[in-house]
HTML snippet that shows the backbone in 3Dmol.js (N, CA, C, O; Angstrom):
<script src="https://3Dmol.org/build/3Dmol-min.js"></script>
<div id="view" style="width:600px;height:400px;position:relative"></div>
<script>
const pdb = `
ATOM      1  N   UNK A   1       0.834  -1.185   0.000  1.00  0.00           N
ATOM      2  CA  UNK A   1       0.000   0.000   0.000  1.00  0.00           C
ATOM      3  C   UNK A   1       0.875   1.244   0.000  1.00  0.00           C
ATOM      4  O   UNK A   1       2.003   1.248   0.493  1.00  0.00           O
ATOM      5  N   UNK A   2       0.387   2.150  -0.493  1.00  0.00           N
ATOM      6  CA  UNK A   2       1.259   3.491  -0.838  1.00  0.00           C
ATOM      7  C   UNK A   2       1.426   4.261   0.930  1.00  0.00           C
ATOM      8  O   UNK A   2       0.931   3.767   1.944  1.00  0.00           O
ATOM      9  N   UNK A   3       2.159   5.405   0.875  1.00  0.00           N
ATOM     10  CA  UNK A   3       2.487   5.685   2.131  1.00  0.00           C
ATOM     11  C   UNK A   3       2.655   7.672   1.985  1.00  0.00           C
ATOM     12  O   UNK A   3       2.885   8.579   2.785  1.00  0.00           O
ATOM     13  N   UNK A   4       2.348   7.563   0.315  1.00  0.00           N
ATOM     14  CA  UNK A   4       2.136   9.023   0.503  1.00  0.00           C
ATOM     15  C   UNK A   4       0.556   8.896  -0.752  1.00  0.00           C
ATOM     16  O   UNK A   4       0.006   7.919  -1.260  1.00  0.00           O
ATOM     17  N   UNK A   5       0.288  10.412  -0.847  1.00  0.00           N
ATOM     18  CA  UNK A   5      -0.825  10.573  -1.933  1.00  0.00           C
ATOM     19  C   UNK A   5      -1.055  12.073  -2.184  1.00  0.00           C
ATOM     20  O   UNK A   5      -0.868  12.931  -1.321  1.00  0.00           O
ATOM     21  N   UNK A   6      -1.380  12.262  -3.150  1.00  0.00           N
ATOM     22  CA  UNK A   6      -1.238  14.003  -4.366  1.00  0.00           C
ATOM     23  C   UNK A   6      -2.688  14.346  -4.252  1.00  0.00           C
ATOM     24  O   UNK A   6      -3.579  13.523  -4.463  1.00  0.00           O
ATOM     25  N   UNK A   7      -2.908  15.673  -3.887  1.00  0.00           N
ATOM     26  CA  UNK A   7      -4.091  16.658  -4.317  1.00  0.00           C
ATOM     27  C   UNK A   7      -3.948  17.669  -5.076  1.00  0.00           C
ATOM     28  O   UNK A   7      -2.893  18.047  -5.584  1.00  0.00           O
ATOM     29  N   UNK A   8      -4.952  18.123  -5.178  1.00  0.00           N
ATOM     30  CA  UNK A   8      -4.379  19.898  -6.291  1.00  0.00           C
ATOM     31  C   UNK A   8      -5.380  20.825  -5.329  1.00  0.00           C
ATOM     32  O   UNK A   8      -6.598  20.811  -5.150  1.00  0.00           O
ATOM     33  N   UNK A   9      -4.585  21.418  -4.939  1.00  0.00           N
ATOM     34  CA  UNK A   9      -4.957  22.668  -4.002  1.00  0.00           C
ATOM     35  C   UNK A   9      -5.825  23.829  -4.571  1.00  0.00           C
ATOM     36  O   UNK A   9      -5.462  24.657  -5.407  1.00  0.00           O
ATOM     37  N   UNK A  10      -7.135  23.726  -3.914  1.00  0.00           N
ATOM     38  CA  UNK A  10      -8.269  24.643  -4.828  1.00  0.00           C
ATOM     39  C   UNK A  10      -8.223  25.783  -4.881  1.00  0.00           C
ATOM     40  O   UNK A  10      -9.099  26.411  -5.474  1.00  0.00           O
ATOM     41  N   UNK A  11      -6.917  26.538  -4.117  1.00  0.00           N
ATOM     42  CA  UNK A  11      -6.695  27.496  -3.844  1.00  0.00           C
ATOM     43  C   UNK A  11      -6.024  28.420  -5.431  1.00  0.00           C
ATOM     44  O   UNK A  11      -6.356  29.302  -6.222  1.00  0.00           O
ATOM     45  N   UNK A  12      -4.819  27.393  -5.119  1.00  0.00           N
ATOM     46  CA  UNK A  12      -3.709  27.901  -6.260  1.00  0.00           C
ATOM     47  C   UNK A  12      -3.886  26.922  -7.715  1.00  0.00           C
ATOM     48  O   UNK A  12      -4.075  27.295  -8.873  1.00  0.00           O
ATOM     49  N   UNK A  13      -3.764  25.718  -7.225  1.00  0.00           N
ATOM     50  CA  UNK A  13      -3.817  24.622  -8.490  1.00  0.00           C
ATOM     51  C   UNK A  13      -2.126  23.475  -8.412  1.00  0.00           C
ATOM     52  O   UNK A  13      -1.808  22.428  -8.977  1.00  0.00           O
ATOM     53  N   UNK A  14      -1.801  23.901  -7.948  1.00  0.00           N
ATOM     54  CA  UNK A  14      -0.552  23.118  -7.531  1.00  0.00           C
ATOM     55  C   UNK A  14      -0.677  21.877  -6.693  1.00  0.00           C
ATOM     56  O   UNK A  14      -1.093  21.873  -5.534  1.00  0.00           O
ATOM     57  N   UNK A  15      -0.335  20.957  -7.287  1.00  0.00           N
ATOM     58  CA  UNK A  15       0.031  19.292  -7.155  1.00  0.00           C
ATOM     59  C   UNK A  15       0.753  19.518  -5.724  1.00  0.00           C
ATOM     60  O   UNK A  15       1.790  20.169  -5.597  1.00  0.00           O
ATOM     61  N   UNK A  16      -0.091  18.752  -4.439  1.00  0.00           N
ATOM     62  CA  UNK A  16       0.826  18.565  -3.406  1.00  0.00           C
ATOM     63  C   UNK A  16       0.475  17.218  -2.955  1.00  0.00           C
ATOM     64  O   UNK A  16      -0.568  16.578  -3.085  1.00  0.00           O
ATOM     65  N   UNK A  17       1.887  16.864  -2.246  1.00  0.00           N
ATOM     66  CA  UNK A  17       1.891  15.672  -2.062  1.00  0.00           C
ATOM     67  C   UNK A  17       2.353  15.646  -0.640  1.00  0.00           C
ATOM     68  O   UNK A  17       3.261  16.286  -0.109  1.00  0.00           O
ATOM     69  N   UNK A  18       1.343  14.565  -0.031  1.00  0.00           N
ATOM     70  CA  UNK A  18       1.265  14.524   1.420  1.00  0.00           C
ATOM     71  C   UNK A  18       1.244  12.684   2.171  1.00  0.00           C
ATOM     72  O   UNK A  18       0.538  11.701   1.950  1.00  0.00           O
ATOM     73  N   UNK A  19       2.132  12.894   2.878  1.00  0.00           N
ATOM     74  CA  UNK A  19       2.626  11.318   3.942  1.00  0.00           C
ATOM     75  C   UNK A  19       0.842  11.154   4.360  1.00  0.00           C
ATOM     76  O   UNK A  19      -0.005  11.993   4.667  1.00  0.00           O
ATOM     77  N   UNK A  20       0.801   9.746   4.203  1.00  0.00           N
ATOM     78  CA  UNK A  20      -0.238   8.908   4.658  1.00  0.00           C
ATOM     79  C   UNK A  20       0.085   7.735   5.967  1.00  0.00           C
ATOM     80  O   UNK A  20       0.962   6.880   6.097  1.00  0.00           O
ATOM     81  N   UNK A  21      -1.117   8.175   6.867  1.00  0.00           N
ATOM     82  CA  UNK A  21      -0.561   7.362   7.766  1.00  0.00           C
ATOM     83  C   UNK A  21      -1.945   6.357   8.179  1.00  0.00           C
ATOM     84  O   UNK A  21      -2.979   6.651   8.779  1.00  0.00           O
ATOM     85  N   UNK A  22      -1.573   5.329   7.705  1.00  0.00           N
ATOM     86  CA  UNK A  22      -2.478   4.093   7.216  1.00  0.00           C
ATOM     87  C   UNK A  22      -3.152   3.517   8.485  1.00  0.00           C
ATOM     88  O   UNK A  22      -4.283   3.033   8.446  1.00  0.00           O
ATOM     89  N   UNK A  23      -2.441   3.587   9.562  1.00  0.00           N
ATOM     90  CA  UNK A  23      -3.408   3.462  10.642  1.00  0.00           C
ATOM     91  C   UNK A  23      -4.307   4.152  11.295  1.00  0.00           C
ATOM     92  O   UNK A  23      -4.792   3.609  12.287  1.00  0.00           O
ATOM     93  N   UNK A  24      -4.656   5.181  11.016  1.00  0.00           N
ATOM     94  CA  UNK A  24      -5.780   6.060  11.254  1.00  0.00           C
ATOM     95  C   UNK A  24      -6.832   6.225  10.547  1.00  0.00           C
ATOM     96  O   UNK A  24      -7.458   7.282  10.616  1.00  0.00           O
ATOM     97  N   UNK A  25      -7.280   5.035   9.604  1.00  0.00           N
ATOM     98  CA  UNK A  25      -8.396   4.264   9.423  1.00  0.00           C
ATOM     99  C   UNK A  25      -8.486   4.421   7.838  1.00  0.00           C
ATOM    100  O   UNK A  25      -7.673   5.168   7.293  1.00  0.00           O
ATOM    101  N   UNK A  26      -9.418   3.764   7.094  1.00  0.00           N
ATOM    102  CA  UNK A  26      -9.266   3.899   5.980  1.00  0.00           C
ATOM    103  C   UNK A  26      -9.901   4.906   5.246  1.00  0.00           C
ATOM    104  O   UNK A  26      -9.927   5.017   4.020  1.00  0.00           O
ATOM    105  N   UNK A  27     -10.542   5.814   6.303  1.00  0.00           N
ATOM    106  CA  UNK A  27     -11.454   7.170   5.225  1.00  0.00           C
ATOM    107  C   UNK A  27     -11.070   8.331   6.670  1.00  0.00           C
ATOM    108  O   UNK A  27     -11.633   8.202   7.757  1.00  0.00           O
ATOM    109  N   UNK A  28     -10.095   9.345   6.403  1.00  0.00           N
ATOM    110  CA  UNK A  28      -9.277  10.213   7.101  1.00  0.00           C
ATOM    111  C   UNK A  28     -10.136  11.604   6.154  1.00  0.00           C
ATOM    112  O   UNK A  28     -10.554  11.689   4.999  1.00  0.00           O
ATOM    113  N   UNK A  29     -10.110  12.649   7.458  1.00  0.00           N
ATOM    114  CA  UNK A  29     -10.372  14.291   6.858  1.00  0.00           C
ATOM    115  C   UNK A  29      -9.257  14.874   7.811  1.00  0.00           C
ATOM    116  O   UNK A  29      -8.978  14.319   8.873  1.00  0.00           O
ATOM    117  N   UNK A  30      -8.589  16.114   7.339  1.00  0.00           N
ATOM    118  CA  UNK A  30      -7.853  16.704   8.209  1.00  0.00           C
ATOM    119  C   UNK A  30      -8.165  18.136   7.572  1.00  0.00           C
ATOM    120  O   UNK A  30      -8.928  18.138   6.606  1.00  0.00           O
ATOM    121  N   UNK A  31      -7.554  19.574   8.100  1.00  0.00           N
ATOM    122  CA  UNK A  31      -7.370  20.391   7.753  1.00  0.00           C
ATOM    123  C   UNK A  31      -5.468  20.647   7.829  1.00  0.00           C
ATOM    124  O   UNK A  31      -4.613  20.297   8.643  1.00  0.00           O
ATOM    125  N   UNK A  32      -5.428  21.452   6.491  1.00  0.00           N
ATOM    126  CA  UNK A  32      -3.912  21.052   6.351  1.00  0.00           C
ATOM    127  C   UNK A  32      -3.628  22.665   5.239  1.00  0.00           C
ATOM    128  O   UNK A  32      -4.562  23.014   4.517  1.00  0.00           O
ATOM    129  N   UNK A  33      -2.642  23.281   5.238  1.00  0.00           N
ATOM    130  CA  UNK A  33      -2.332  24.658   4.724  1.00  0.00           C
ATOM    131  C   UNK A  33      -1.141  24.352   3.792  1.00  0.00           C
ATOM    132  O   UNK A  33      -0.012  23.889   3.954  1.00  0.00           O
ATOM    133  N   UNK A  34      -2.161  24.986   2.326  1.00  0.00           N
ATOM    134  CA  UNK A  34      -1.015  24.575   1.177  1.00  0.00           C
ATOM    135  C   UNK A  34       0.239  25.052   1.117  1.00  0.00           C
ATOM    136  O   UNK A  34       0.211  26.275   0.979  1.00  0.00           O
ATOM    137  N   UNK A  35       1.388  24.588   1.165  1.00  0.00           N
ATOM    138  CA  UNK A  35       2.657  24.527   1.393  1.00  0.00           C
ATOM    139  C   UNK A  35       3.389  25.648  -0.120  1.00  0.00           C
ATOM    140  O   UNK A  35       4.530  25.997  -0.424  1.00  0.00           O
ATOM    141  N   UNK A  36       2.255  25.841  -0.616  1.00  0.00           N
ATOM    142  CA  UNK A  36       2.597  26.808  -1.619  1.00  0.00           C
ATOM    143  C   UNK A  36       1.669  28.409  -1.328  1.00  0.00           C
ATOM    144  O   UNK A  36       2.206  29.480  -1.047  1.00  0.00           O
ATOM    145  N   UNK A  37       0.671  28.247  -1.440  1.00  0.00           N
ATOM    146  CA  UNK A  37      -0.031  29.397  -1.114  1.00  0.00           C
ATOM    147  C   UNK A  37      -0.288  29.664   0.169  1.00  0.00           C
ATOM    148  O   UNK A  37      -0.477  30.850   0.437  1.00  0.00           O
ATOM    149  N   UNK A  38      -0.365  28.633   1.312  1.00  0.00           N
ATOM    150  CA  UNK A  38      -0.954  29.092   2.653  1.00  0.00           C
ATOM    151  C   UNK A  38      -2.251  29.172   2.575  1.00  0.00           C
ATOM    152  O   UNK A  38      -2.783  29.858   3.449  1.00  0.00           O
ATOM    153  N   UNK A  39      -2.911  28.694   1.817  1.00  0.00           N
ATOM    154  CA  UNK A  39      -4.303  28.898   2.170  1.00  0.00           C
ATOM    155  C   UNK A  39      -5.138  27.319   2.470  1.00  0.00           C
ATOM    156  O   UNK A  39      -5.149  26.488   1.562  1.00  0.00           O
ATOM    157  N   UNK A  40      -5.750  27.049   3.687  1.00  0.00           N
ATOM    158  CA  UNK A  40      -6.185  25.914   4.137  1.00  0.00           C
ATOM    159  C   UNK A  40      -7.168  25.485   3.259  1.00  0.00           C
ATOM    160  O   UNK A  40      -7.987  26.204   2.686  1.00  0.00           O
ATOM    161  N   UNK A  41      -6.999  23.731   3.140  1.00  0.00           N
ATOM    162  CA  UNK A  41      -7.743  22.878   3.022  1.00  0.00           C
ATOM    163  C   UNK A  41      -8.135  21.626   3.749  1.00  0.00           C
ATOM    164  O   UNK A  41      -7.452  20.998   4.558  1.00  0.00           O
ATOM    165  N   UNK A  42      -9.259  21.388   3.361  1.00  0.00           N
ATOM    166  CA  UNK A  42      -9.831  20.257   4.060  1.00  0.00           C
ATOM    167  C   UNK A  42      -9.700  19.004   2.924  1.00  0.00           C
ATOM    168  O   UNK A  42     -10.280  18.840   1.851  1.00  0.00           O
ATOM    169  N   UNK A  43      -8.681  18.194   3.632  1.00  0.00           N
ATOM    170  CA  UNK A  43      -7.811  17.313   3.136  1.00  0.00           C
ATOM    171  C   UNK A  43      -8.926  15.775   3.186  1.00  0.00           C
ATOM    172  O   UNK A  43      -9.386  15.505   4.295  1.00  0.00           O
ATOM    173  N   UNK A  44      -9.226  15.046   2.253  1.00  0.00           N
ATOM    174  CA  UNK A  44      -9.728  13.648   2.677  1.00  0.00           C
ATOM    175  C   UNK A  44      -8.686  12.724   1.706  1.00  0.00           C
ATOM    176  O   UNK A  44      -7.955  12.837   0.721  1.00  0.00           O
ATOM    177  N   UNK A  45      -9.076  11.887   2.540  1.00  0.00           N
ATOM    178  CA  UNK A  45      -7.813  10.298   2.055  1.00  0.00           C
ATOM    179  C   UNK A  45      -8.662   9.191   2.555  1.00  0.00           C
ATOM    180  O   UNK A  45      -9.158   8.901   3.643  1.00  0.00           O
ATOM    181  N   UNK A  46      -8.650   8.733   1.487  1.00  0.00           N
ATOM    182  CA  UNK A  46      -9.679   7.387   1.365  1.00  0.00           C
ATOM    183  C   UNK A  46      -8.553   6.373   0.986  1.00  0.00           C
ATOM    184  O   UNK A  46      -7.578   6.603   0.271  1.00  0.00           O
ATOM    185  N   UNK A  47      -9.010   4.749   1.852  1.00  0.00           N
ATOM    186  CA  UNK A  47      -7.832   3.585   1.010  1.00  0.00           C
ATOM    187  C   UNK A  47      -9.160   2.494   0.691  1.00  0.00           C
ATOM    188  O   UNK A  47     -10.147   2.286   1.398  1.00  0.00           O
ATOM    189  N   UNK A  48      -8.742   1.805  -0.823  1.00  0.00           N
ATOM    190  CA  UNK A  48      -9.533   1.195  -1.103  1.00  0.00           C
ATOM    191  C   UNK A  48      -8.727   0.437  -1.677  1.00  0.00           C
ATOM    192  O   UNK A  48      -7.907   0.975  -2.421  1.00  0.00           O
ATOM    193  N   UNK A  49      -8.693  -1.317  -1.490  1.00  0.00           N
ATOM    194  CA  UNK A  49      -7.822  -2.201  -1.874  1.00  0.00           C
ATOM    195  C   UNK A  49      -6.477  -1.799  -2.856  1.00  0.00           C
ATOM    196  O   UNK A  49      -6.185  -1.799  -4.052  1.00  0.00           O
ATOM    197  N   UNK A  50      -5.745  -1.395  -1.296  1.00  0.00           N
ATOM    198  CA  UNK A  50      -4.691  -1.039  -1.384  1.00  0.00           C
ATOM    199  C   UNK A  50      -3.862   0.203  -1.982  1.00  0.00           C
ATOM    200  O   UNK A  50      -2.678   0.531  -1.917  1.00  0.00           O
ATOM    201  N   UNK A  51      -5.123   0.805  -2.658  1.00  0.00           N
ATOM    202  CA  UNK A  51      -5.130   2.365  -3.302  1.00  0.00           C
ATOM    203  C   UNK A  51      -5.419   3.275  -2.472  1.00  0.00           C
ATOM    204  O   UNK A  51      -6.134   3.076  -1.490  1.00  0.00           O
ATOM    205  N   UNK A  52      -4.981   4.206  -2.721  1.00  0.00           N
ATOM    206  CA  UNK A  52      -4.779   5.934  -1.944  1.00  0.00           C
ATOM    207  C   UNK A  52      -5.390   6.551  -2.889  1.00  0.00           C
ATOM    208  O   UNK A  52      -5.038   6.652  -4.064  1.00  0.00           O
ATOM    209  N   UNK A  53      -6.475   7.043  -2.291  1.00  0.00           N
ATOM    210  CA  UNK A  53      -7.170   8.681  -2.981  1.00  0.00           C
ATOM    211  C   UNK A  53      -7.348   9.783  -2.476  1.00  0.00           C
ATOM    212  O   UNK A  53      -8.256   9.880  -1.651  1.00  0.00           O
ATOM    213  N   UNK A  54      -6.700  10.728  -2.742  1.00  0.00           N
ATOM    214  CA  UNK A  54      -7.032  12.188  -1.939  1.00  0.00           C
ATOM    215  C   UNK A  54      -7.299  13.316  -2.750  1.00  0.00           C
ATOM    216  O   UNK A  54      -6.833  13.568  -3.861  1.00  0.00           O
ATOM    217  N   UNK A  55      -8.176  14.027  -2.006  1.00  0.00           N
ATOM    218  CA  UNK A  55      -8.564  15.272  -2.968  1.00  0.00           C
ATOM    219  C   UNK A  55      -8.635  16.242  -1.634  1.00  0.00           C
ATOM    220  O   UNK A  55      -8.493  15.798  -0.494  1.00  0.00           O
ATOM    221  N   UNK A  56      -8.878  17.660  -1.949  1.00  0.00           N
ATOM    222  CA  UNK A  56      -9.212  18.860  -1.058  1.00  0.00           C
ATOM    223  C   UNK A  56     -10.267  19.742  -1.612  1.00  0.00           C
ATOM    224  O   UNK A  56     -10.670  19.748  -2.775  1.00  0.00           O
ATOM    225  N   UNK A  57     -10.799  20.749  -0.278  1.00  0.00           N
ATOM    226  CA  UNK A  57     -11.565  21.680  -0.757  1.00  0.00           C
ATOM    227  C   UNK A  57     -11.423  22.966  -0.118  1.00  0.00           C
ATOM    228  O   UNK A  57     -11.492  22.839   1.105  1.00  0.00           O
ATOM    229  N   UNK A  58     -11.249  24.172  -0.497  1.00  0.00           N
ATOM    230  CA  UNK A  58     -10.500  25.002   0.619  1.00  0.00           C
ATOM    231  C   UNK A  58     -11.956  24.856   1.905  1.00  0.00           C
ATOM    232  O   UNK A  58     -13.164  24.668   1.757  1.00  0.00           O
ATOM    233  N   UNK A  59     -11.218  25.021   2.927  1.00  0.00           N
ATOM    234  CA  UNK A  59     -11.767  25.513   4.242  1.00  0.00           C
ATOM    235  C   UNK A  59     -12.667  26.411   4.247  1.00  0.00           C
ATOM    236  O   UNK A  59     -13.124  26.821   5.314  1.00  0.00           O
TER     237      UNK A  59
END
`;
const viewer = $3Dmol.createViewer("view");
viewer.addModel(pdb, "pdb");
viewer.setStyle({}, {cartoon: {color: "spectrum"}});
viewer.zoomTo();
viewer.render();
</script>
């Protein structure tokens, strides 16, 4: 299973890529501040046989 996973920040549009931490269940939300613009999103990460999906939406 993967151990990181990519969103595009609705803010700016820039590809970020963020560490997954697989024991904190298989459908995760966080709030998390794009490392390019600074402007927060609400981060989800879903695992589904053995795949990583993440997307955002700003805050």
């Amino acid at each position: 299973m993967q151990d990181e996973a990519s969103y595009v920040c609705d803010a700016c549009g820039e590809e970020i890529v963020v560490p997954v931490d697989l024991s904190q269940g298989s459908s995760q939300e966080y709030v998390e501040d794009c490392p390019v613009c600074c402007v927060p999103n609400v981060i989800r990460v879903e695992f589904d046989d053995g795949r990583v999906t993440a997307w955002a939406r700003r805050e």
